[in-house]
C-alpha positions in Angstrom: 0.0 0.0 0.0 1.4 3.6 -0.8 1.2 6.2 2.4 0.5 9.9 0.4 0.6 12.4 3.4 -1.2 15.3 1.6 0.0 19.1 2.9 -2.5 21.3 1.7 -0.3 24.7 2.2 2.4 23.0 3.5 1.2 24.6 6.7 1.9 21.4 8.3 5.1 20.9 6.2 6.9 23.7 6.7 5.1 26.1 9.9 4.9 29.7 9.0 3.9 33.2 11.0 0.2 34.1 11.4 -1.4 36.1 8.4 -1.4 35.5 4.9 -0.2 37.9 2.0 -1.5 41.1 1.8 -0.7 42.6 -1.8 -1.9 46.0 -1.6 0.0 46.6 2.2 3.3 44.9 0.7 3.4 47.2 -2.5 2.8 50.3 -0.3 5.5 49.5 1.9 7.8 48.8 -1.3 6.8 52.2 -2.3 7.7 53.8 0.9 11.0 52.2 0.6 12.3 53.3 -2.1 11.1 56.7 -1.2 13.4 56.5 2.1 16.4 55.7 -0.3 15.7 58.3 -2.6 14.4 56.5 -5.9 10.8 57.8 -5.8 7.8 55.8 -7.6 7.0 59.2 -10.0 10.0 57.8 -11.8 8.6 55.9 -15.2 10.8 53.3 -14.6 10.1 52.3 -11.3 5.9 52.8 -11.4 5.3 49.3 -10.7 8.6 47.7 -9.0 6.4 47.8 -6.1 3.9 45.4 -7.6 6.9 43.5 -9.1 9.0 43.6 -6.0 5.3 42.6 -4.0 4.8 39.3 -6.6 8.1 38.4 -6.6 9.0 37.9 -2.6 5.4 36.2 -2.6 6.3 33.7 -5.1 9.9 33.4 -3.2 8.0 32.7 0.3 5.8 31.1 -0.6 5.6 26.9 -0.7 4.4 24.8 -3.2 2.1 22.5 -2.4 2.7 18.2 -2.6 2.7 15.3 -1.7 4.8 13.6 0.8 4.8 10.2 -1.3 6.5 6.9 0.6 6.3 3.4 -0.7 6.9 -0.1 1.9 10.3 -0.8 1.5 9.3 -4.4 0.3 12.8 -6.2 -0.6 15.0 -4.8 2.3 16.9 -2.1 0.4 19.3 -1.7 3.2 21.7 1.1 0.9 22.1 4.4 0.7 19.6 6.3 -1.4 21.2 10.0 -2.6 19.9 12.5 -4.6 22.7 15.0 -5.8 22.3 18.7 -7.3 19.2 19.6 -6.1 19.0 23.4 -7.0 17.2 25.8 -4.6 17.3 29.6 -4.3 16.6 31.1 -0.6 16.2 34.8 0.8 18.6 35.5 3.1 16.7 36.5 6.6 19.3 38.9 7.4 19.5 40.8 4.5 17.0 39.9 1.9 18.7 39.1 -0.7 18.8 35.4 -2.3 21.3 33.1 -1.9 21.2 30.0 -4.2 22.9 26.5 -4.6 22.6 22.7 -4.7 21.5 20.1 -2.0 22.7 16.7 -1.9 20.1 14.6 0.1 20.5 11.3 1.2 18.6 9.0 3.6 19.6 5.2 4.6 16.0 3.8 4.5 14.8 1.5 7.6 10.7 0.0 6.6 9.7 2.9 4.1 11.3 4.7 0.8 10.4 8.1 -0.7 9.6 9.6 -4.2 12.9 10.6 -5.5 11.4 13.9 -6.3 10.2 14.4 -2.4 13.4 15.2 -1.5 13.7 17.9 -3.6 10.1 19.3 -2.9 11.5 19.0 0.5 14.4 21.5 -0.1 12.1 23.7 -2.1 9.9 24.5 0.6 12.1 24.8 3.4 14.2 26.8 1.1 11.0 29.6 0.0 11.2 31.3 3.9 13.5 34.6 5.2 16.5 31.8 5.2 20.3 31.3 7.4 21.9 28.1 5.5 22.8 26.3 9.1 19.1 26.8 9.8 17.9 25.2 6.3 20.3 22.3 6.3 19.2 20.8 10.0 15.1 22.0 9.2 15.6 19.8 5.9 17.5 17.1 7.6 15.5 16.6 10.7 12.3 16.7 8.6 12.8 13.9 6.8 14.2 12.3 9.9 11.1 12.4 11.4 8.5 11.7 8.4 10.7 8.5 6.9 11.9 7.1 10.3 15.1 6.2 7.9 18.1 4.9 9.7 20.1 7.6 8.9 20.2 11.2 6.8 22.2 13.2 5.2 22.1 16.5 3.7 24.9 18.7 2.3 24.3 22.4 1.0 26.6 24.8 -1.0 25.7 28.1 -1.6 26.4 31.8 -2.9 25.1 34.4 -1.0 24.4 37.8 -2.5 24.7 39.0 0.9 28.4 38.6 0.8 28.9 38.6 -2.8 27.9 41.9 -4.3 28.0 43.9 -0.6 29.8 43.9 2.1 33.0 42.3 1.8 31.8 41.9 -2.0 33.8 38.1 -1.9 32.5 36.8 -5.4 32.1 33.2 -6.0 32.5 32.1 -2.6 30.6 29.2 -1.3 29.5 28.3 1.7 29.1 24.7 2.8 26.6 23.1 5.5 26.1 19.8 6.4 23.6 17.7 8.6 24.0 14.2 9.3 21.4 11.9 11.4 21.2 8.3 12.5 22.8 5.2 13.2 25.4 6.2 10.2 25.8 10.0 11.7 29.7 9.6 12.1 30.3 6.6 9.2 33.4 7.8 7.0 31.6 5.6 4.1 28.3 7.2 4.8 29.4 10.6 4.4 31.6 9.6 1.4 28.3 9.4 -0.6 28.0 13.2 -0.5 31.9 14.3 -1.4 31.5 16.6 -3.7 33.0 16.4 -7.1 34.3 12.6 -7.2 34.9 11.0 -10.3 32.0 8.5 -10.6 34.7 5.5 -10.7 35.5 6.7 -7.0 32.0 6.8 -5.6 31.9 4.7 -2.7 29.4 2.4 -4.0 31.3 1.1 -7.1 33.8 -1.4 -7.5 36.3 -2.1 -10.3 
């Protein structure tokens, strides 16, 4: 039999604050904004960025609903199961501006396997909230944790953040790398040789000669 766990909202999915979006508030207050740094809305260009700028953080906040798909692990699959490259794009909650990578997810699966594409639905909607990496990697992690009840999870992010790359220190092209690791295979050297980054497929841990 196939368990669907439906998340209407993802409200259940992925908690968020009380109220909903409010167009007409947000584009004001896009408005008054760019007043307060000197580019005023009278300006033919920037009419409607505050509708634009309004539509576009909604769309970036705001999860897509799915379904949480998982299957009874039938014939024992006892290995790894990773899913490399997933690509997400966050808002930073410091500074709002996006940062953006890939997510290697992995899970070691006990009595249940997922959808492949779950896990990536799974970094998407984590990923479309006011965002700190650290805070993404262990929220994605430790949900699927708790909704597989897999034996062990792994889940490796590398990132650019605008943040740092076009103010501030203005570091270009830097990347920042977070990692969370659960279950019986937390500390493995094997286990977490499934999400190296970069090795040759011949090397992969899984493959022999």
């Amino acid at each position: 039999m196939t368990l669907t766990l439906t998340e209407h909202a993802v409200a259940r999915l992925v908690p968020r604050g009380p109220g909903g979006f409010d167009r007409s508030r947000a584009e004001a207050a896009v408005a008054e904004l760019l007043a307060a740094l000197g580019h005023g809305t009278d300006d033919a260009h920037l009419a409607d960025t505050p509708r634009r700028v309004a539509e576009g953080l909604r769309e970036l906040l705001t999860p897509r609903d799915f379904d949480f798909t998982t299957f009874p692990n039938d014939d024992g699959y006892d290995e790894v199961v990773v899913v490399r490259g997933i690509r997400f794009t966050s808002l930073c909650g410091h500074h709002l501006l996006p940062f953006q990578g890939v997510a290697d997810v992995g899970y070691l699966p006990g009595d249940r396997l997922v959808g492949l594409s779950k896990l990536a639905r799974v970094v998407d909607a984590h990923a479309r909230a006011p965002q700190v990496q650290e805070r993404l990697t262990v929220q994605i992690a430790d949900h699927l944790a708790q909704r597989l009840d897999a034996r062990a999870v792994g889940v490796v992010m590398r990132a650019e953040h605008l943040c740092m790359s076009v103010r501030g220190v203005r570091a270009q092209g830097t990347t920042t790398v977070t990692s969370a690791f659960r279950g019986e295979l937390a500390t493995d050297p094997a286990f977490r040789a499934h999400f190296r980054p970069g090795a040759p497929l011949e090397e992969e841990p899984w493959r022999t000669s």
